[in-house]
N, C-alpha and C positions, 0 to 999 in steps of 0.2 A: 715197367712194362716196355720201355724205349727200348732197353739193352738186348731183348731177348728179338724186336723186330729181324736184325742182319743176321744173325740163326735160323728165322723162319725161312728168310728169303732166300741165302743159302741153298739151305734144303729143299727148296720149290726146284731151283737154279740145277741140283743133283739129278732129283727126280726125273728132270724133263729130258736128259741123257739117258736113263737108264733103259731098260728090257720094255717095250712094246707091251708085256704082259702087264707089263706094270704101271701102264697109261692111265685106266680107272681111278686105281689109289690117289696113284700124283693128283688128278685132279680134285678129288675130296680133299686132301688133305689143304693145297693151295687154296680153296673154300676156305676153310677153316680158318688158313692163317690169315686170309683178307676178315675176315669178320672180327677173329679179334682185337688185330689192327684198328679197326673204326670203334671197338667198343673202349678200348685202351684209348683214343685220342678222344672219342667225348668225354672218358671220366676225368680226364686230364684238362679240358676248354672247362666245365663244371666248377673244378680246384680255381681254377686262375681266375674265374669271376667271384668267386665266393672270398676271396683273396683282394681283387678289387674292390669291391663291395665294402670288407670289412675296414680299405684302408680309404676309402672316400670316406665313411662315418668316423675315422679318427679325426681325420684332417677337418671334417666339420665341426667335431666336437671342440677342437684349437682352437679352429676361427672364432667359432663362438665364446669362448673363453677371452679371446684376444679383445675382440670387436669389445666384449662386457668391459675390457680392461679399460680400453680405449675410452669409452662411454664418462666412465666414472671420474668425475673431477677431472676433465679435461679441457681445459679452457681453450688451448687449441686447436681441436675436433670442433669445439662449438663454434667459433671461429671460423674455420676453414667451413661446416658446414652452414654457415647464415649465409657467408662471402659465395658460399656456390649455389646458392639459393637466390640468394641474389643475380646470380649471372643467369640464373634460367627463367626468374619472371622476368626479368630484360629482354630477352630471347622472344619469350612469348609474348610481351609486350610490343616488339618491333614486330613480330607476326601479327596481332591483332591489327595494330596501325597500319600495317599494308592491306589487309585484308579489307578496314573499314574506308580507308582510301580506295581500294580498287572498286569496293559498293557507291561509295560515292558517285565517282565518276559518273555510273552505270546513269544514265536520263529517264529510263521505264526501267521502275524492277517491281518482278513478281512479288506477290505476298509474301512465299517462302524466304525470298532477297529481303524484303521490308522487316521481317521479324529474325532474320541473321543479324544485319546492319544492330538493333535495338538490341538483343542478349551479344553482339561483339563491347557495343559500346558499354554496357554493362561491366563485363568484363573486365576492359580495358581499364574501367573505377576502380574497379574491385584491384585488380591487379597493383595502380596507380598506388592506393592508399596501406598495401601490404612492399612497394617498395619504398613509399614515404618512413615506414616504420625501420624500413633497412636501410638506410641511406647513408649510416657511416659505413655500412659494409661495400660502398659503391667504390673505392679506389682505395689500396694498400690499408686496409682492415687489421693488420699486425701492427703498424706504424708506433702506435701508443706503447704497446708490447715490446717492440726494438728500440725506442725513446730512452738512453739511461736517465736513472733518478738528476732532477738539477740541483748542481753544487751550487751550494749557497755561496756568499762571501767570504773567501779564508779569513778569520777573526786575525789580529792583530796581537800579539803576547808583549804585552809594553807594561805589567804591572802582575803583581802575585796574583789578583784575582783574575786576570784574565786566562790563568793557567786553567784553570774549573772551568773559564768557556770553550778555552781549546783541547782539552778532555772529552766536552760534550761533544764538539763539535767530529772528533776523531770516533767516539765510537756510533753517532749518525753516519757518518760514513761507510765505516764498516758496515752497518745496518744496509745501507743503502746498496754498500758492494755485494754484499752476501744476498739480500734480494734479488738483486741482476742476476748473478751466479745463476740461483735457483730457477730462474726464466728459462737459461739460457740449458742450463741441465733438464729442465722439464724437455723442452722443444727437442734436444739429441734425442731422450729416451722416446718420446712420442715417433720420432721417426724411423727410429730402430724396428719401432712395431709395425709401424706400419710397413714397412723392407718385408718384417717378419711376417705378415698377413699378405704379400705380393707373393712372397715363394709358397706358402699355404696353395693361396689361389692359381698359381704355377702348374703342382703338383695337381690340382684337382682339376684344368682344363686339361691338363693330358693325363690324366686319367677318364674323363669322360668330355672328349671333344666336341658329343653334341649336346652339352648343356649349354644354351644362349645367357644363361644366368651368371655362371663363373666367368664367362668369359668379360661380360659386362661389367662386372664386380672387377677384374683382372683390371681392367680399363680405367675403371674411377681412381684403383690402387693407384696405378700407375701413374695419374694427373695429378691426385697429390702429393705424392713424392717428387714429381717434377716443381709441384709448386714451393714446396717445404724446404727442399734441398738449396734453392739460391736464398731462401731466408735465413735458413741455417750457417750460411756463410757470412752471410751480412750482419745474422747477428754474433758471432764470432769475433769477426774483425773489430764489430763496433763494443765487443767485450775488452778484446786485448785492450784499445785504445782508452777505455774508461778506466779499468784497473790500472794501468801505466797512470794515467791521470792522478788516480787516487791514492797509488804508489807515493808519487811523488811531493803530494798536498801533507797527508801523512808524515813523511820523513822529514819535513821541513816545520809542522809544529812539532815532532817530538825535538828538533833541534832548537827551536825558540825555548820550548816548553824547557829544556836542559838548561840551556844559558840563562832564563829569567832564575830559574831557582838555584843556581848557582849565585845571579847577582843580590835576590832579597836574602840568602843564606849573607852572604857579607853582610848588607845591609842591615841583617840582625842583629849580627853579633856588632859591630857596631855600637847598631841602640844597645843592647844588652850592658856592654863596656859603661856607657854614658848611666842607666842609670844605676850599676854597680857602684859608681863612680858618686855620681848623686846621693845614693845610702849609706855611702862609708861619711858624704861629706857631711849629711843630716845627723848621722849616728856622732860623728865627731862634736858637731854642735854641742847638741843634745848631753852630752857629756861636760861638757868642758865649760856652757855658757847656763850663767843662772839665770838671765834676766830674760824673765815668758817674752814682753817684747819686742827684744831682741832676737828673740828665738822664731820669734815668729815672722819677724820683717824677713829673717836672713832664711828659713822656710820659703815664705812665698817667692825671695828671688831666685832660690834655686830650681822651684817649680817652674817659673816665668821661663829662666835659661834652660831648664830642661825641654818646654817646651817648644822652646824659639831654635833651637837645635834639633830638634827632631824634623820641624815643617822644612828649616832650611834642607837638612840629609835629604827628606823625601823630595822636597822641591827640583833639587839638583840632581836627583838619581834618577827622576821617571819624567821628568818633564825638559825633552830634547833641546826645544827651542822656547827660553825662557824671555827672547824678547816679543816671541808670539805670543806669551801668554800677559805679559805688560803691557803691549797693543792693544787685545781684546778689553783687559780690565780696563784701560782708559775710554776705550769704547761704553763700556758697558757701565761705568761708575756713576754716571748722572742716574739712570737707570735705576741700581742697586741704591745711589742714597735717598732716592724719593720711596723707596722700595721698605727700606730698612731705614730709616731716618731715624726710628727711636732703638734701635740696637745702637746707629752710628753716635748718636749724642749719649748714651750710656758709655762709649766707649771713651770719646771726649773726655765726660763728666769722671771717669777714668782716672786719665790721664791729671787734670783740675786737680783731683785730689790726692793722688798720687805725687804729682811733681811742687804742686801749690801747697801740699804739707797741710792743709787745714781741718783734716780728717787724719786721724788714726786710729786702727785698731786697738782696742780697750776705752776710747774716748768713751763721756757719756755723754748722751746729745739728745736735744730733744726735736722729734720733727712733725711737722703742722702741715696737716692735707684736708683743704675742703671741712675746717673749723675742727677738725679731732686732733688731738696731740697725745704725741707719742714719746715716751723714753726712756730709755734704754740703752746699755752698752754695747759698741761694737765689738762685735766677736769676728766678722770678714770683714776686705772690700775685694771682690772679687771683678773682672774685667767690665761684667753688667750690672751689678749691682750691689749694694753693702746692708749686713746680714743685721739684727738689731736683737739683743735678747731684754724683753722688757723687764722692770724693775718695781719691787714696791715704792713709791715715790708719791710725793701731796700730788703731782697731777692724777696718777693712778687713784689715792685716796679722796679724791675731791671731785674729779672727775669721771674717768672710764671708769672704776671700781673693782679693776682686775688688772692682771699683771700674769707676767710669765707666758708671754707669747714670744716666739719668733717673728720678727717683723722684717717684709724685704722690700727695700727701697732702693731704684731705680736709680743707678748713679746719673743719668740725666736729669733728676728732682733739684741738684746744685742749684741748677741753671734761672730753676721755675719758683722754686718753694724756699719757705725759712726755714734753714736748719741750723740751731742752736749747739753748743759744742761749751761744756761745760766746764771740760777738764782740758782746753786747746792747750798747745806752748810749755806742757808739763804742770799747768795749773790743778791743783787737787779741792782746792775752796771755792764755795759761792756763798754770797750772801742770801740770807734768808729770813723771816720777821714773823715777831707772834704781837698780834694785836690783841686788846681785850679793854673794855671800857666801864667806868668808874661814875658815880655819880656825882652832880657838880658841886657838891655840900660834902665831896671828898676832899681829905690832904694829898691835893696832886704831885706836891712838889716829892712830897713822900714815896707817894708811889711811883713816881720815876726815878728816883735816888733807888729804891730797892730794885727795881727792875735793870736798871745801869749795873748796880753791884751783880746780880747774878748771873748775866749774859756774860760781863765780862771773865767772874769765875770761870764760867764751862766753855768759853770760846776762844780763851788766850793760847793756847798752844797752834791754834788754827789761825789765829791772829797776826803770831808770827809767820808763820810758815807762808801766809798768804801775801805779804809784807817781802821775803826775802824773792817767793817767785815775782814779783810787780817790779822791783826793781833790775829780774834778769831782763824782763820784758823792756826795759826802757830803751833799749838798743834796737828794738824791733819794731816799736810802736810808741808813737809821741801820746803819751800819758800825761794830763797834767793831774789828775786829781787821784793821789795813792793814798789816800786816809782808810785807813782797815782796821783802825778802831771802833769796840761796838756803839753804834751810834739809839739814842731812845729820844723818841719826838712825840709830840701831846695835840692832839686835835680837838675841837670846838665840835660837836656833834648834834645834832636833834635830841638824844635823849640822853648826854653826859659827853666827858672826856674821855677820844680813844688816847690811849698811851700805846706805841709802837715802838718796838725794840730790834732792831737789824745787828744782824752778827755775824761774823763767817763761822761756816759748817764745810764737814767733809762733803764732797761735792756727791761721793758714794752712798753716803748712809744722814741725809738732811733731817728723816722722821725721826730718828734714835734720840740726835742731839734736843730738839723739838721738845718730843716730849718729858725729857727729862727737866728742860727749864721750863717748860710749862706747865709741871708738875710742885716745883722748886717755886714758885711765884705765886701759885697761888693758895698755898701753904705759910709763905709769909702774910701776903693781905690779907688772909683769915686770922693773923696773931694781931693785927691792928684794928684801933677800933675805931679809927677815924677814916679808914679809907671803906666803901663801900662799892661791891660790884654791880653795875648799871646792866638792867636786861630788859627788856618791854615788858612792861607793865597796864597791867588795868586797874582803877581805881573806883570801887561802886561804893555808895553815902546812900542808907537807909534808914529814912523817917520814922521814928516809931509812933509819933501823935498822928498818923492821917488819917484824918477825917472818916466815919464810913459811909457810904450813902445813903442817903434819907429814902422813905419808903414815897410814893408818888402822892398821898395823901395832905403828906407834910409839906412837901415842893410846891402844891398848890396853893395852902393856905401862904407860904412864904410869898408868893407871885400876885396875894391880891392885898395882903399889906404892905408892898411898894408901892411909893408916890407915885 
């Protein structure tokens, strides 16, 4: 409709030149052109509102959309909106206080004054106890938010295991940085929107400038962008400075972390080498040497030096300052021996028997705790304690009545208790005796001539053997009496002659020998007819004339013919 107006005007413009006859027309027709002029520029003001109209209800529809955004898990909107809540019961609160101040003053006040005063002070509570509840929001309300996570103490990498702490401790970190991060990217995009709900409100006050509402709204935008904006830099700066921080914590355990496990990788192979070294040397043994005993001393010393080699390596490898730690333990040793007093004397008792020789693996030995005895061959002696595998044996037979236990005795027991050692110095005999008693209207002399003759049968091989170790012993120990011939001796009894026969036996197998000659013996006294075996006995003598008793008839008549 615009393009056709300077046409019309034109033509008005012609007309008003033309012929005087033709003055009427002109004027109709310049009518005309002025009306549609005005009908053309309303339909045209119509368009442009219906246009604004449509584009104020987008831009509301945005905000709304924004503002929801905004709303939704925003911890900084909540935030900024308590912290601006807080400035305006403040606000209101210094208004009330002036106001109940200037009632104060007042010396006569009206009722209406009297019952202002009373709902001000009112208020003033009321207010009081809703900024009581906001009261961290009263100065720098972000502060905890801008706070980076606290770094703990960098751990120390001075041993393999501390690799697993400084692992843990590298991905807390990370944890911690990537948390911050995430603050710090929440707070950007939060005020991006909010930039982006300012030009919203932009557009919508100049599109309708007399809205009081956008404009107000424009206003709040605008404060908090101003407030958000120096936070947003401060928390920036105080980003870089943490991650730089964290950067640098990082790069120096993964370089610890590199060097410790380079050093226990030596350190393995190392040990590795040692007890490669250790199996070839067992495996050689083990080959080469028949005697278990030996096998076994020259066993436990390579355990001993494999062991004493490994604490030294690790001693000398992870512990800096080794007169530091000679310091402390002198410090600490009174301590530790009251502490450990019966480990410390186990170790001793150790040592006693280890160095003092008076115990060996395979000994048999018998040992006595608190009236029970025990015995058994050792199978260990270990640094605490030596191992005992019990035996069928007369103490077993006569006493405990079982056998075949693991028994573990206390190498401190040395010190306290008797422990007997059967087979000390390479000794493999003990003597041992079968007693049995005769009655005294037996041929005594007899019966120990046979019992002489059969001990000696089954113990002479033992006899010697016992006889060559007694005399290696004479270099070791002032012996005067080596007689190891089997000796038999005859006792005076209550109820007969015991006869006792002592012999040496394998110190391993005492029952075997035992029963065989006291099986062998009493086999011969059963072929003699003058020797007889003596056992408790009872002797009852029954009257066959006694008397029966007389009936009380008879009793009486006897009691009046007595003088």
């Amino acid at each position: 409709m615009m393009h056709r107006l300077p046409g019309l005007l034109l033509l008005c413009g012609t007309l008003l030149f033309a012929a005087p006859s033709m003055e009427k027309n002109v004027t109709r027709v310049v009518s005309a052109a002025v009306q549609e002029v005005n009908q053309t520029a309303r339909h045209t003001a119509s368009q442009e509102e219906i246009a604004k109209h449509r584009r104020v209800e987008s831009l509301l529809k945005e905000k709304a959309e924004l503002e929801k955004k905004l709303l939704d898990n925003n911890i900084w909107s909540k935030i900024y909106s308590n912290y601006h809540v807080y400035q305006e019961l403040k606000k209101d609160e210094e208004a009330l206080n002036d106001r109940i101040n200037e009632l104060n003053r007042m010396h006569v006040r009206t009722d209406k004054e009297e019952n202002e005063l009373e709902l001000a002070i009112n208020e003033r509570e009321i207010l009081q106890g809703k900024l009581q509840l906001l009261k961290e929001y009263e100065k720098n309300p972000f502060k905890k938010f801008l706070t980076p996570p606290h770094i703990d103490e960098t751990p120390t990498v001075g041993n393999p295991f501390a690799v697993i702490s400084a692992l843990s401790y590298i991905k807390k970190l990370q944890s911690d940085q990537e948390e911050y991060s995430n603050r710090y990217r929440s707070l950007r995009t939060i005020l991006k929107k909010f930039e982006k709900r300012k030009k919203i409100l932009e557009q919508l006050v100049e599109l309708d400038r007399n809205n009081p509402q956008f404009k107000q709204e424009l206003k709040d935008s605008t404060e908090k962008i101003n407030t958000f904006v120096p936070i947003l830099e401060i928390f920036k700066t105080t980003r870089d400075v943490y991650d730089k921080k964290i950067d640098e914590i990082k790069l120096n355990l993964r370089g610890e972390i590199k060097k410790e496990i380079e050093k226990a990788s030596v350190i393995g192979g190392i040990i590795l080498f040692f007890i490669l070294l250790i199996f070839l040397m067992k495996y050689l043994v083990r080959r080469y040497m028949s005697d278990n005993e030996r096998f076994y001393t020259i066993n436990k010393a390579l355990n001993i030096t494999f062991v004493t080699l490994l604490i030294f390596i690790l001693l000398f490898a992870y512990i800096e300052n080794v007169n530091y730690l000679v310091t402390i333990l002198g410090f600490a040793s009174a301590g530790i021996a009251i502490a450990m007093k019966d480990w410390f004397m186990s170790i001793m008792g150790w040592f006693v028997i280890v160095i003092g020789g008076s115990i060996h693996v395979g000994d048999r030995v018998k040992f006595v705790r608190e009236g029970i005895e025990y015995v058994g061959d050792v199978v260990d002696i270990s640094l605490l304690r030596m191992t005992i595998h019990e035996d069928v044996t007369l103490t077993s037979y006569m006493h405990n009545r079982r056998a075949g236990r693991i028994i573990f005795i206390p190498n401190n027991f040395v010190f306290t208790d008797m422990i007997a050692n059967y087979s000390h110095a390479g000794l493999k005999t003990v003597w041992d005796g079968i007693d049995y008693m005769i009655t005294f209207d037996s041929n005594v002399s007899k019966a120990t001539s046979i019992t002489k003759e059969i001990v000696k049968k089954y113990s002479k091989g033992y006899t010697d053997i016992t006889r060559k170790q007694l005399n290696k012993l004479r270099s070791q120990y002032s012996m005067k009496n080596t007689n190891v011939e089997p000796r038999v001796y005859s006792f005076m009894e209550p109820y007969g002659v015991k006869i006792s026969a002592w012999y040496h036996t394998n110190a391993y197998a005492t029952l075997t020998l035992r029963s065989t000659i006291s099986a062998e013996i009493l086999e011969r006294l059963n072929q003699e007819e003058d020797i007889f075996l003596a056992f408790p006995t009872q002797s009852i003598y029954v009257d066959k004339d006694v008397r029966k008793p007389l009936p009380p008839e008879e009793i009486q008549d006897d009691e009046d013919t007595l003088p």
